[in-house]
KOLKE-658953 format. One line per 10 residues: number of its first residue (from 1); their letters; for each residue x, y, z of C-alpha. Coordinates in Angstrom, 3 decimals. Layout:
// residues N
NUM	a	X:Y:Z  ...;
// end
This chain:
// residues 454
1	xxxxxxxxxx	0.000:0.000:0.000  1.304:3.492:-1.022  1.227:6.336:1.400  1.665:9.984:0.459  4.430:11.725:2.263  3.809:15.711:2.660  7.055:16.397:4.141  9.758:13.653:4.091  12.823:14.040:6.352  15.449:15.746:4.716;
11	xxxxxxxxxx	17.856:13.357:5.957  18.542:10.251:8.355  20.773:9.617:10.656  22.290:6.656:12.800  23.511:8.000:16.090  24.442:5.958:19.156  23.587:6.229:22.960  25.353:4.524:25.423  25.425:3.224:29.200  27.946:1.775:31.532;
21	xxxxxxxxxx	28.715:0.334:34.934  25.277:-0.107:35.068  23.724:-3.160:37.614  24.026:-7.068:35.387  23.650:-10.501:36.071  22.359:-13.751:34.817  19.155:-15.493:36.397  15.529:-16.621:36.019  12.739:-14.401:34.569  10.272:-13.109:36.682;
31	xxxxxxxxxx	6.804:-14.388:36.480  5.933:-11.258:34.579  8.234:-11.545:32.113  7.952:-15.545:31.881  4.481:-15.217:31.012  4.180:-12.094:28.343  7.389:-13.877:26.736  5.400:-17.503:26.371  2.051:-15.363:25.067  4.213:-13.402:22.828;
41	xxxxxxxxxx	5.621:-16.854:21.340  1.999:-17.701:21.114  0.947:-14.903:18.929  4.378:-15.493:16.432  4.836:-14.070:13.581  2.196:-11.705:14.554  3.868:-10.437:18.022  4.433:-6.480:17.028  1.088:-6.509:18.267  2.064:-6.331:21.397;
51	xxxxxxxxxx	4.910:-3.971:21.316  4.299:-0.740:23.738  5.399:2.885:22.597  6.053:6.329:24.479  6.462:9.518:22.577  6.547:13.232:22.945  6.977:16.398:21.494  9.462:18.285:23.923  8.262:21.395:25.326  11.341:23.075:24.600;
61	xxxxxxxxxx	13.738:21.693:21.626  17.183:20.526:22.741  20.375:19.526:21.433  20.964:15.792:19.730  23.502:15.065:22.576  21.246:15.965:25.617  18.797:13.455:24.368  21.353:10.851:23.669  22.653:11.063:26.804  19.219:10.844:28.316;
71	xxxxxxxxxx	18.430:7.816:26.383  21.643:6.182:27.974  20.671:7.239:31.434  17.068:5.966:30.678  18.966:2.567:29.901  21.429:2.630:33.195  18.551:3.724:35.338  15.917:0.284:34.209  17.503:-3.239:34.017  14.444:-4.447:31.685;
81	xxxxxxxxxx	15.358:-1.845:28.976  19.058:-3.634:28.726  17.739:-7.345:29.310  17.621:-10.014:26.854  15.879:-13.275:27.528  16.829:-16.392:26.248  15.011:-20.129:25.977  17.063:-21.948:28.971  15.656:-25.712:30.255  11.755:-24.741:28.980;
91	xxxxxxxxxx	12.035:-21.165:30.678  13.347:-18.741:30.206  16.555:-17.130:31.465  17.445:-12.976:31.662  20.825:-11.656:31.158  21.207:-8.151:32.289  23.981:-6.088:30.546  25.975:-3.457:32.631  27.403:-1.700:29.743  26.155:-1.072:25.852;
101	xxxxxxxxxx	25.277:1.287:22.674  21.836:2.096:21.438  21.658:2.729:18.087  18.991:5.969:17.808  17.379:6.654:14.524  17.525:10.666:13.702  14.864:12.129:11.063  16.141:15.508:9.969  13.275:17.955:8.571  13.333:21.200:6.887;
111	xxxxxxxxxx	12.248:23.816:8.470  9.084:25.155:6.997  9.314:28.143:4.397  10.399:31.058:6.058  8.514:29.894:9.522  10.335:29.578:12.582  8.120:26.675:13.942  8.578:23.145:11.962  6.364:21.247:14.141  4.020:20.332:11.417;
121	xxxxxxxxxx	6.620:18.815:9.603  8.299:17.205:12.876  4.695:15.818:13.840  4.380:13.866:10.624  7.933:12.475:10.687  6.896:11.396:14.304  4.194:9.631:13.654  5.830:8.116:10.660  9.116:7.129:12.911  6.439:5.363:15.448;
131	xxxxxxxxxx	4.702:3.363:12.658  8.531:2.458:11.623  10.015:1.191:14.565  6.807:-0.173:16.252  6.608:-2.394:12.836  8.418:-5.527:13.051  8.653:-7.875:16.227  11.684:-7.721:18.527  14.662:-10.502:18.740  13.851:-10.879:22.373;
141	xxxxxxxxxx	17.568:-12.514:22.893  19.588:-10.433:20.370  17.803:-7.388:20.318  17.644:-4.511:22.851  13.990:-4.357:24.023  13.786:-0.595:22.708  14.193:1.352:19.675  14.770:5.075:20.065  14.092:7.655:17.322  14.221:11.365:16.846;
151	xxxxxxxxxx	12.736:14.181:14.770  15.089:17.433:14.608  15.253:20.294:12.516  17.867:22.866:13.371  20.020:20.783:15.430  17.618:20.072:18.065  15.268:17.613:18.696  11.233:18.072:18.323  10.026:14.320:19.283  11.193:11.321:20.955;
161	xxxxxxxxxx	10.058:8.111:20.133  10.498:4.902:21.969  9.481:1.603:20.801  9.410:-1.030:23.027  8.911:-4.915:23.350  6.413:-5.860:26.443  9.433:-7.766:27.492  10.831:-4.450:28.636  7.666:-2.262:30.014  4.000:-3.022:30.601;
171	xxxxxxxxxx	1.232:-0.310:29.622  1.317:0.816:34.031  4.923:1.495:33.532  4.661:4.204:30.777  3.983:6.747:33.591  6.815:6.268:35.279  8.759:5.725:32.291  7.349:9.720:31.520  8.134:10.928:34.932  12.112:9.162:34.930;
181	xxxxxxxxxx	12.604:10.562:31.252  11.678:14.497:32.867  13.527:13.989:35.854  16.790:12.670:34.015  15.856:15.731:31.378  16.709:18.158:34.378  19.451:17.033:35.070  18.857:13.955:38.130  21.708:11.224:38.279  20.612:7.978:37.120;
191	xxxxxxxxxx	21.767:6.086:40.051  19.625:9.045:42.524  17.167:8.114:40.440  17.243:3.908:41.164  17.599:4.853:45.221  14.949:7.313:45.234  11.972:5.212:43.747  10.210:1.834:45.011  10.763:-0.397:42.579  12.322:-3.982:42.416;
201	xxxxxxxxxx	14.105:-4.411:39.295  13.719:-7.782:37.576  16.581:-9.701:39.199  15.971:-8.705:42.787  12.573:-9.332:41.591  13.293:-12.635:40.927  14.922:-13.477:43.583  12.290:-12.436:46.038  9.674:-15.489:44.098  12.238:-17.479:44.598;
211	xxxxxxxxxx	12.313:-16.996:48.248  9.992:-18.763:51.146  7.774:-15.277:50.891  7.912:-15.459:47.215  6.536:-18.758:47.440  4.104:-18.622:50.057  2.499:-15.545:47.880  2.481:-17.703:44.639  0.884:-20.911:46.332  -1.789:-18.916:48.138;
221	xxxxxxxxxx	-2.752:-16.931:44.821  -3.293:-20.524:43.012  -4.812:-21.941:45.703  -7.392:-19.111:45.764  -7.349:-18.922:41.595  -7.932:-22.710:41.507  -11.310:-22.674:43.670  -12.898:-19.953:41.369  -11.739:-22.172:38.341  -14.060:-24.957:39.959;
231	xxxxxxxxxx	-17.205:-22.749:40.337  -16.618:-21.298:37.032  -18.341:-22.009:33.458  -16.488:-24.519:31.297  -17.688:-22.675:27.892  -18.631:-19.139:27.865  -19.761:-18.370:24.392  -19.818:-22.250:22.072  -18.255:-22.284:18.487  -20.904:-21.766:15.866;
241	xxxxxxxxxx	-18.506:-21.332:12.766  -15.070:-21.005:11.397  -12.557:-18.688:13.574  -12.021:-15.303:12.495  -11.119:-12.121:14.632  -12.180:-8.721:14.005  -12.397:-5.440:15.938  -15.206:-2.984:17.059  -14.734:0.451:19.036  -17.262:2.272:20.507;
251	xxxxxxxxxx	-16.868:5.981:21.640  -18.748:7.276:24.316  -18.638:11.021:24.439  -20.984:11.222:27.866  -19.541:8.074:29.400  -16.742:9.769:31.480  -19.009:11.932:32.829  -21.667:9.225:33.786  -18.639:7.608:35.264  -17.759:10.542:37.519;
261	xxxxxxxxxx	-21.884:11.149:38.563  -21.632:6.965:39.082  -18.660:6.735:41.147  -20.324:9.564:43.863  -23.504:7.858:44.059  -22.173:4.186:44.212  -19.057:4.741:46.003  -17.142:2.505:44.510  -13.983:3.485:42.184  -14.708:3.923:38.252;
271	xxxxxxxxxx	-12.235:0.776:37.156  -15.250:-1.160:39.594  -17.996:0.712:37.652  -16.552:-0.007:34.368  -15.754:-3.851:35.415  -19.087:-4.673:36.302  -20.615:-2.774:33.330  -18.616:-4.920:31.212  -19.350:-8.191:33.055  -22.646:-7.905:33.003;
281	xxxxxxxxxx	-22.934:-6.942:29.204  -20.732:-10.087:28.491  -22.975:-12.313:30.560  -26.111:-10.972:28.545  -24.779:-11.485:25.281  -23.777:-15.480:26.525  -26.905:-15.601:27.397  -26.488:-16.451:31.507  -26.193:-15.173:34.844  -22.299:-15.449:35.153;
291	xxxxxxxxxx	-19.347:-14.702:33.807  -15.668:-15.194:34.330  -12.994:-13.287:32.689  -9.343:-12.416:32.714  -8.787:-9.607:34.550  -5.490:-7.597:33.638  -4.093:-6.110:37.503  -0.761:-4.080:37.381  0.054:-5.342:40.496  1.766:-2.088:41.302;
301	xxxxxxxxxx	0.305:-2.525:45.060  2.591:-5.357:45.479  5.738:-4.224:48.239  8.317:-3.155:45.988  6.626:-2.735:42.645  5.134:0.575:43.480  7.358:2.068:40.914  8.035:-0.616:38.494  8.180:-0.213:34.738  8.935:-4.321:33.518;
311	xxxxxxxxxx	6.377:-6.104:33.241  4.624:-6.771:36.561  0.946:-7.387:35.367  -0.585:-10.357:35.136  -4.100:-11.604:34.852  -6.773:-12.708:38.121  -9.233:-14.684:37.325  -12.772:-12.977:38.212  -15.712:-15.178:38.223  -18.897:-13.704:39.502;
321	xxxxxxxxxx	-22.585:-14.648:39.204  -26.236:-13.130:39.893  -25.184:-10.406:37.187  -29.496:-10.362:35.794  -29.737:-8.509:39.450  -30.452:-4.906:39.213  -27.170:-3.092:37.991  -26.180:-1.689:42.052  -26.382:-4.835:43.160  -24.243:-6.040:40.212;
331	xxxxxxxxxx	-21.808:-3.412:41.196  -21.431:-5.377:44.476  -20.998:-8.491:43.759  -18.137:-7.619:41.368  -16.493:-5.201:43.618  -16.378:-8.089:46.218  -15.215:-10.681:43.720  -12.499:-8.157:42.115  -10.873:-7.780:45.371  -10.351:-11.843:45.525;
341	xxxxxxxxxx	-8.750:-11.400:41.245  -6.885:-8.219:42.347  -4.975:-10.511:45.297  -4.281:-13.277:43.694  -2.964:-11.727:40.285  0.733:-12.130:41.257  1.804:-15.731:41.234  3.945:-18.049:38.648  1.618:-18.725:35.903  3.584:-21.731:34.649;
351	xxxxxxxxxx	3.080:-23.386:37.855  -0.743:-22.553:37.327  -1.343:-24.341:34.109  0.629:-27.490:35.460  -1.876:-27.168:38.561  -4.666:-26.985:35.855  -3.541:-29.385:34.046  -3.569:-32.119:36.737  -6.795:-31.271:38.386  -9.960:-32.075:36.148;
361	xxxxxxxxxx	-12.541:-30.090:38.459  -10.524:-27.211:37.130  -11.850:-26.862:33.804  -13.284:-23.198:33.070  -12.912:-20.892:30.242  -10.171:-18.445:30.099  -10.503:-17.007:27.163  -12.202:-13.888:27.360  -9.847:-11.096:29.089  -10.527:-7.667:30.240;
371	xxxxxxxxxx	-8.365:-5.056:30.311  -8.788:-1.382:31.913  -6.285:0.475:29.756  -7.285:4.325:31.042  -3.796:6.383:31.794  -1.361:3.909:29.873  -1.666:6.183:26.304  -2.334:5.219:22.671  -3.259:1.339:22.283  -0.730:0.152:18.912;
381	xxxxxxxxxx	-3.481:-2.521:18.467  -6.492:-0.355:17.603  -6.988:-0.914:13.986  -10.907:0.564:13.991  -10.916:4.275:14.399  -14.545:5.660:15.234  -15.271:9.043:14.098  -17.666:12.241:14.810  -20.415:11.464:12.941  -19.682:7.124:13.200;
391	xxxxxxxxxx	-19.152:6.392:17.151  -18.925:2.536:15.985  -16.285:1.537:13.967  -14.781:-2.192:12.854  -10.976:-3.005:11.796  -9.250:-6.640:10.767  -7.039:-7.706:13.390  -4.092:-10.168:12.833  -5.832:-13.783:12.889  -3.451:-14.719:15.797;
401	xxxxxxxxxx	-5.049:-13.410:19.219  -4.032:-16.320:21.184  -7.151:-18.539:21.588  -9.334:-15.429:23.120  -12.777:-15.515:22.426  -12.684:-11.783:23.377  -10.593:-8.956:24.557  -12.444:-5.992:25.732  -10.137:-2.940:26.257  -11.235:0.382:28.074;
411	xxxxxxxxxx	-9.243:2.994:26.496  -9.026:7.481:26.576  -10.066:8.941:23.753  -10.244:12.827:23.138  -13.220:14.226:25.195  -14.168:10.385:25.139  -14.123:6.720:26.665  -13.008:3.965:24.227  -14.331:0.651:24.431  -12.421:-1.699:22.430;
421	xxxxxxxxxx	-13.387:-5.500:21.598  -11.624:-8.130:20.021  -14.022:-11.036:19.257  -13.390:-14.416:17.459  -16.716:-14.360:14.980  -16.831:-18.273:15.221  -18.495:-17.691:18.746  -19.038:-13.702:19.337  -20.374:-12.539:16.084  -20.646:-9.155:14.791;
431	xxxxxxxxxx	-24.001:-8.408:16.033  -22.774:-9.805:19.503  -20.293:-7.801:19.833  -22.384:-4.838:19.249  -24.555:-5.997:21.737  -21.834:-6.105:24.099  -20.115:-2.544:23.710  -23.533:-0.466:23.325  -24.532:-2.930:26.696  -21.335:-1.736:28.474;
441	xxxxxxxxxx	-21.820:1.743:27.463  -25.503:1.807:28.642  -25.183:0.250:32.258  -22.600:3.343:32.796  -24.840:5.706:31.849  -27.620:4.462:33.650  -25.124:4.283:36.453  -24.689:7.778:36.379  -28.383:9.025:35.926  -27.683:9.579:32.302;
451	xxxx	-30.350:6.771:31.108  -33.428:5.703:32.803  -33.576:1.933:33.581  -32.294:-0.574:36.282;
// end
């Protein structure tokens, strides 16, 4: 397919960043990073998907060699940006490097006519630089689980574009990702930087599951996961045709709103509001009373992982029922059961599926996952883009989406609440879906007073 370029860079460049003396070591992966690596084999050749990215336009434009030594800073100050991970025994091992050179892709624009501001030019190179390097999937054990890029005219630099794998960050870790790049931009010392902040870094993180607490967490989160996998339904939505995935995004313009007017009369948090919106929509369109789902946590209550950028999130199972119950009561009986996912959403998932796998009463469907996105910016996956006058719009997806029969995403949007959903046709067709996101939408604005109703 042929795109149009307005306003090509004038140039590129290949400059380097480096780090040194930084923290290394050999070891085991952390849960976190054992389990996006084995989904991210799952979803092969099609795993770019996945891949996270953080960009900005700088407030004030800056020379080349502040950023690049910002960029090495941002490397020294997070083991998980200088990690590879390797296949070791049917795991996975990390090797953290102390000392190495980023290669940083420069696009050079003009500057515009006569006019002293280029940043229409350096916002199209941007956004062409992100499409670039978020393109191709990442050589987890070879590669460098970030790609840097700039946009300068003048000599200084306009944007800065990271692409990363979600070997290196998760989407709760772009904040403080944001807030380390600013800091290290005025000047802080990397190493200030490591003491100042709560955050295990993936060895020490590793090294804590491995310990008698470590353990005791992960056998009391399976223990409780286990139970709910015993109450839970076997088959949530039955296969009716030949698999297929597409995507549908609704955008809710008064949902935010709703939310706010909803969280003061209920009490509850939004993310609760939201959750059982969405559960109960999902139960309707199956059809029952119940539902379970995948439930991504960022786990970022854990000790130690306060301020964590790798990849700390996992899923909790959530299985609640009596969801045909008027909508407060609904709100209840997920709050209570979320609290139950939210705990036990930090445990060795490869342990898990060799507890599932030996224990027949544990047979439930995992394959629809929800995931509260609000606050972690743009989602790379979003291939439907709704409009003003179309608030529902559908995209292809790759076909690999890792058995789910659906992936419902809350997501910001300008002035607006995204609701994203992933759905394999062969069991949640088109009209389903539908069903589901307009559902979702309308139990929040009833919530909030917006819409008459139960």
């Amino acid at each position: 397919m042929t795109h149009e370029v307005k306003t090509p860079p004038v140039a590129r460049r290949l400059r380097t960043a480096s780090f040194a003396g930084a923290t290394s070591g050999v070891g085991p992966t952390t849960w976190g990073q054992t389990a996006i690596r084995r989904a991210l084999a799952a979803l092969a050749p099609h795993d770019d998907q996945f891949n996270i990215q953080w960009s900005s336009r700088l407030d004030e434009p800056v020379p080349v060699d502040v950023v690049l030594r910002v960029v090495g800073d941002l490397f020294w100050s997070h083991e998980s940006l200088r990690t590879l991970l390797r296949e070791r025994d049917g795991g996975y091992e990390q090797t953290v490097h102390a000392d190495g050179e980023i290669t940083v892709v420069e696009d050079v624009v003009a500057l515009p006519g006569t006019a002293d501001d280029p940043e229409d030019a350096a916002e199209e190179a941007a956004q062409r630089l992100r499409t670039e390097l978020l393109a191709d999937p990442f050589d987890y054990g070879d590669e460098w689980p970030a790609r840097v890029g700039l946009v300068t005219s003048g000599g200084l630099v306009r944007h800065l574009v990271l692409a990363m794998s979600h070997t290196a960050v998760d989407g709760w870790g772009l904040p403080q990702l944001g807030t380390d790049l600013a800091a290290l931009a005025q000047g802080a010392s990397p190493a200030e930087l490591v003491t100042s902040r709560s955050a295990l870094q993936p060895l020490a993180e590793a090294a804590y599951q491995a310990s008698e607490g470590g353990r005791r967490r992960d056998e009391a989160a399976r223990s409780r996961t286990i139970a709910l996998m015993r109450s839970a339904p076997t088959v949530m939505f039955p296969a009716t045709a030949s698999p297929g995935y597409r995507q549908a995004v609704l955008r809710g313009r008064r949902t935010t709103s709703s939310l706010d007017r909803a969280v003061d009369r209920l009490g509850v948090s939004s993310s609760t509001i939201l959750l059982a919106a969405s559960c109960a929509a999902i139960a309707e369109a199956a059809t029952r009373d119940d539902c379970v789902v995948q439930v991504m946590v960022n786990n970022r209550f854990v000790p130690g992982l306060a301020g964590a950028v790798s990849p700390v999130a996992m899923e909790g199972l959530l299985y609640v029922d009596g969801l045909d119950a008027p909508f407060d009561t609904v709100v209840r009986r997920v709050w209570k059961a979320s609290m139950t996912a939210y705990r036990s959403a930090y445990y060795d998932k490869d342990r898990l599926l060799q507890d599932v796998a030996l224990d027949p009463t544990a047979r439930y469907d995992g394959t629809c996952w929800y995931n509260d996105r609000r606050g972690t910016g743009p989602d790379q996956a979003v291939r439907a883009r709704p409009t003003r006058h179309h608030r529902l719009a559908w995209g292809d997806v790759p076909e690999k989406q890792g058995g789910a029969t659906l992936v419902l995403h809350v997501l910001d949007a300008p002035g607006a609440l995204d609701l994203s959903l992933i759905v394999d046709l062969a069991r949640v067709d088109a009209a389903a879906a539908e069903r589901i996101l307009r559902a979702t939408e309308r139990n929040v604005l009833r919530a909030g007073g917006v819409l008459r109703g139960r």
